[in-house]
C-alpha positions as CSV (number, residue, x, y, z in Angstrom):
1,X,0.0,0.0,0.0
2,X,1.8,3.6,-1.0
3,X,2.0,6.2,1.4
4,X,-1.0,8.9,0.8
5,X,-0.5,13.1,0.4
6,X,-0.3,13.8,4.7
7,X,0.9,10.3,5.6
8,X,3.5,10.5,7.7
9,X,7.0,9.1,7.6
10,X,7.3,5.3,8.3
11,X,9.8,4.6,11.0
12,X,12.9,2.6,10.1
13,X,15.9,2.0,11.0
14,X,18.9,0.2,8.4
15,X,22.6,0.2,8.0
16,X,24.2,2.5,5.7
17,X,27.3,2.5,3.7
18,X,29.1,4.6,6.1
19,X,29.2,2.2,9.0
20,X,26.5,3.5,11.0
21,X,22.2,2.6,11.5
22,X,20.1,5.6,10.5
23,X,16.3,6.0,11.5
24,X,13.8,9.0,9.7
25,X,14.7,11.2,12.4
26,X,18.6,10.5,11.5
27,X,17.8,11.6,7.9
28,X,14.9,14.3,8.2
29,X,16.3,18.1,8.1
30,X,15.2,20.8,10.1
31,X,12.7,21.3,7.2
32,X,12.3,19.0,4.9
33,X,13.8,15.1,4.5
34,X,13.8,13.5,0.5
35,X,13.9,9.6,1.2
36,X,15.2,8.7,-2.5
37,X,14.7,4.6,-3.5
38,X,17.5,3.6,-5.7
39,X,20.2,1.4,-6.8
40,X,23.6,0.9,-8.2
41,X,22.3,-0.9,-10.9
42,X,19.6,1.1,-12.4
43,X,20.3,3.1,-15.7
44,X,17.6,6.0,-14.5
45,X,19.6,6.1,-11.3
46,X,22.9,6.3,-12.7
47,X,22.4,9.9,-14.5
48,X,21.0,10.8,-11.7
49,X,23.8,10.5,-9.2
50,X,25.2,13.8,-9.7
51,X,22.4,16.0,-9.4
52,X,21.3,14.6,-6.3
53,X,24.7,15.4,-5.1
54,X,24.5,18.6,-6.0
55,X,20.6,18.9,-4.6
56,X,21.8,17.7,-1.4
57,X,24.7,20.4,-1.4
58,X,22.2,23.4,-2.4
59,X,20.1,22.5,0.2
60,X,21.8,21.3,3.2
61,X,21.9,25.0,4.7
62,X,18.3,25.2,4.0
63,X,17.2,22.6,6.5
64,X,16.8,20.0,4.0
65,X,18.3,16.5,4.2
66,X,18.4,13.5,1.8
67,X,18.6,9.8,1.8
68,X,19.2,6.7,-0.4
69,X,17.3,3.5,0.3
70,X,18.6,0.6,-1.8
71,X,16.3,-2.8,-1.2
72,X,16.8,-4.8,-4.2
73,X,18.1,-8.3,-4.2
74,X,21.7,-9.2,-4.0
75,X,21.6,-12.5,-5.1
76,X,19.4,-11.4,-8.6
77,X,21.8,-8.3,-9.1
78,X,25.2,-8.4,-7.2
79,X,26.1,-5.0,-8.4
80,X,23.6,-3.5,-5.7
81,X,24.8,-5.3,-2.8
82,X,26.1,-4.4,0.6
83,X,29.4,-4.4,-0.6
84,X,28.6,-2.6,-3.9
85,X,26.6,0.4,-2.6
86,X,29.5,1.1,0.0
87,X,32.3,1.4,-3.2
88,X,29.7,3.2,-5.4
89,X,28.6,5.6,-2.5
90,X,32.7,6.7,-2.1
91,X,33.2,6.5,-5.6
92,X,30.4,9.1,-6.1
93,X,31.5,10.7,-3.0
94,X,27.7,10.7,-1.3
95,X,27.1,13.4,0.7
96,X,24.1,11.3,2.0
97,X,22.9,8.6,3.8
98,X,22.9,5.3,1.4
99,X,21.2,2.9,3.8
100,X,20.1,-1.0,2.5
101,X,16.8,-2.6,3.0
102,X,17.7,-5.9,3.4
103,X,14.7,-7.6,4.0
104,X,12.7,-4.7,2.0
105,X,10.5,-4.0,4.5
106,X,11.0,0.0,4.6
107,X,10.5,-0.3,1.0
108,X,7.3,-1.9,1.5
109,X,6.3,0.4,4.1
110,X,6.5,3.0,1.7
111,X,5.2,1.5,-1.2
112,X,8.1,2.3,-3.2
113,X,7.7,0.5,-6.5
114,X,10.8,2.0,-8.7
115,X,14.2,3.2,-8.7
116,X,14.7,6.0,-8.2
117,X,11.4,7.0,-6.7
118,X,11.3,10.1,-3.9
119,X,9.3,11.3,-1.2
120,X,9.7,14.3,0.0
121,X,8.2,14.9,3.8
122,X,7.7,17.9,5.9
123,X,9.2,19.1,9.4
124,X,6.8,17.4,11.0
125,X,7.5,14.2,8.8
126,X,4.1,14.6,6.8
127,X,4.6,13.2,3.0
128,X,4.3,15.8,0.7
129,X,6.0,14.8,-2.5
130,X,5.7,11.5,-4.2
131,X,7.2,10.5,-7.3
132,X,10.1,11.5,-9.9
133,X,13.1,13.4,-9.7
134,X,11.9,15.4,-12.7
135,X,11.1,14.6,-16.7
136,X,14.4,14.0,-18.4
137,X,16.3,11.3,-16.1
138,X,19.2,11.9,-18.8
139,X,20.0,15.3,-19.3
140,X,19.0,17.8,-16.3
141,X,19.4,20.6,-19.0
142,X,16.4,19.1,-21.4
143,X,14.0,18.6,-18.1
144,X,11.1,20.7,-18.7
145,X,9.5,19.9,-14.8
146,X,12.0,19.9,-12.0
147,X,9.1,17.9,-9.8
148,X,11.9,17.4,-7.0
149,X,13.2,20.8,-6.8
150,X,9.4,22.1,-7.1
151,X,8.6,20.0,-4.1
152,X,11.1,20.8,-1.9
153,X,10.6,24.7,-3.0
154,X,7.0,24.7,-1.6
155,X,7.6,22.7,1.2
156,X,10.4,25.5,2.0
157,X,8.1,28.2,1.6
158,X,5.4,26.3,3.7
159,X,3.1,25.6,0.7
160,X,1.4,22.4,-0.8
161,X,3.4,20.7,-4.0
162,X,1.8,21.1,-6.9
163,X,1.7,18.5,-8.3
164,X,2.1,16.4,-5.2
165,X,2.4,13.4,-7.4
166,X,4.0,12.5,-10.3
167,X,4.2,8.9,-12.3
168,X,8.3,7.4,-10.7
169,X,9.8,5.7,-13.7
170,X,12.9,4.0,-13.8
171,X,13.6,0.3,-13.0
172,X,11.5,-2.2,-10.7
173,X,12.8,-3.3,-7.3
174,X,13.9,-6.5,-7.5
175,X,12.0,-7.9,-5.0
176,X,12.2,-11.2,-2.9
């Protein structure tokens, strides 16, 4: 079952590639949190590496934290294991959170369906955003709605997203 417009934040807590256990609180900024599901494998995720990156830079003074759930199956795709998200996450140089979801219950609790597919939730954890980064997974340049950025914008200025949902598209979690 997906999270609804106003549903708030499912708890978790899950290992991340910097050694430590994160929970929502762990993740959520001041103002806003962006839980991101993703992968190392994904060819939508991929391109979209950097700009989250820089997002998370732009934003950090701005209340505004992101994270990186990974819950797909090791033994189907061995690139987005354990091991794997911790070399791509220092590769990339992450300045985020990149947490695994073992047993993919966080990503059923979310209703997370795609990688990478975001949420964005208010101070006081209530979902707001739902959906894609924006429409041109490629090339940032050629996007025409930065969805993402929107959201985060409004939530920011203490305003409903519009639209608060937008079709995710990218790969399928590989799930168990």
């Amino acid at each position: 079952m997906a999270l609804s417009i106003g549903d708030v934040a499912p708890a978790f807590n899950l290992p991340a590639t910097d050694g430590r256990n994160y929970s929502f609180d762990d993740t959520a900024g001041e103002k806003a949190a962006v839980i991101m599901f993703w992968c190392n494998h994904c060819p939508y995720v991929i391109p979209n590496q950097q700009r989250i990156i820089e997002m998370q830079a732009q934003y950090a003074g701005r209340g505004v934290k992101f994270a990186a759930i990974s819950a797909n199956r090791a033994d189907t795709y061995p690139e987005d294991s354990f091991e794997s998200m911790k070399a791509r996450a220092e590769q990339m140089g992450y300045n985020f959170p990149y947490l695994h979801d073992e047993s993919q219950a966080v990503a059923r609790a979310y209703g997370a369906q795609r990688t990478p597919e975001v949420y964005v939730f208010d101070a006081e954890g209530k979902l707001r955003y739902h959906g894609r980064i924006d429409d041109n997974h490629e090339d940032v340049s050629r996007a025409h709605h930065h969805d993402l950025r929107d959201a985060i914008e409004a939530v920011l200025a203490g305003k409903a997203s519009d639209p608060a949902e937008t079709g995710a598209y990218g790969c399928t979690i590989k799930w168990k």
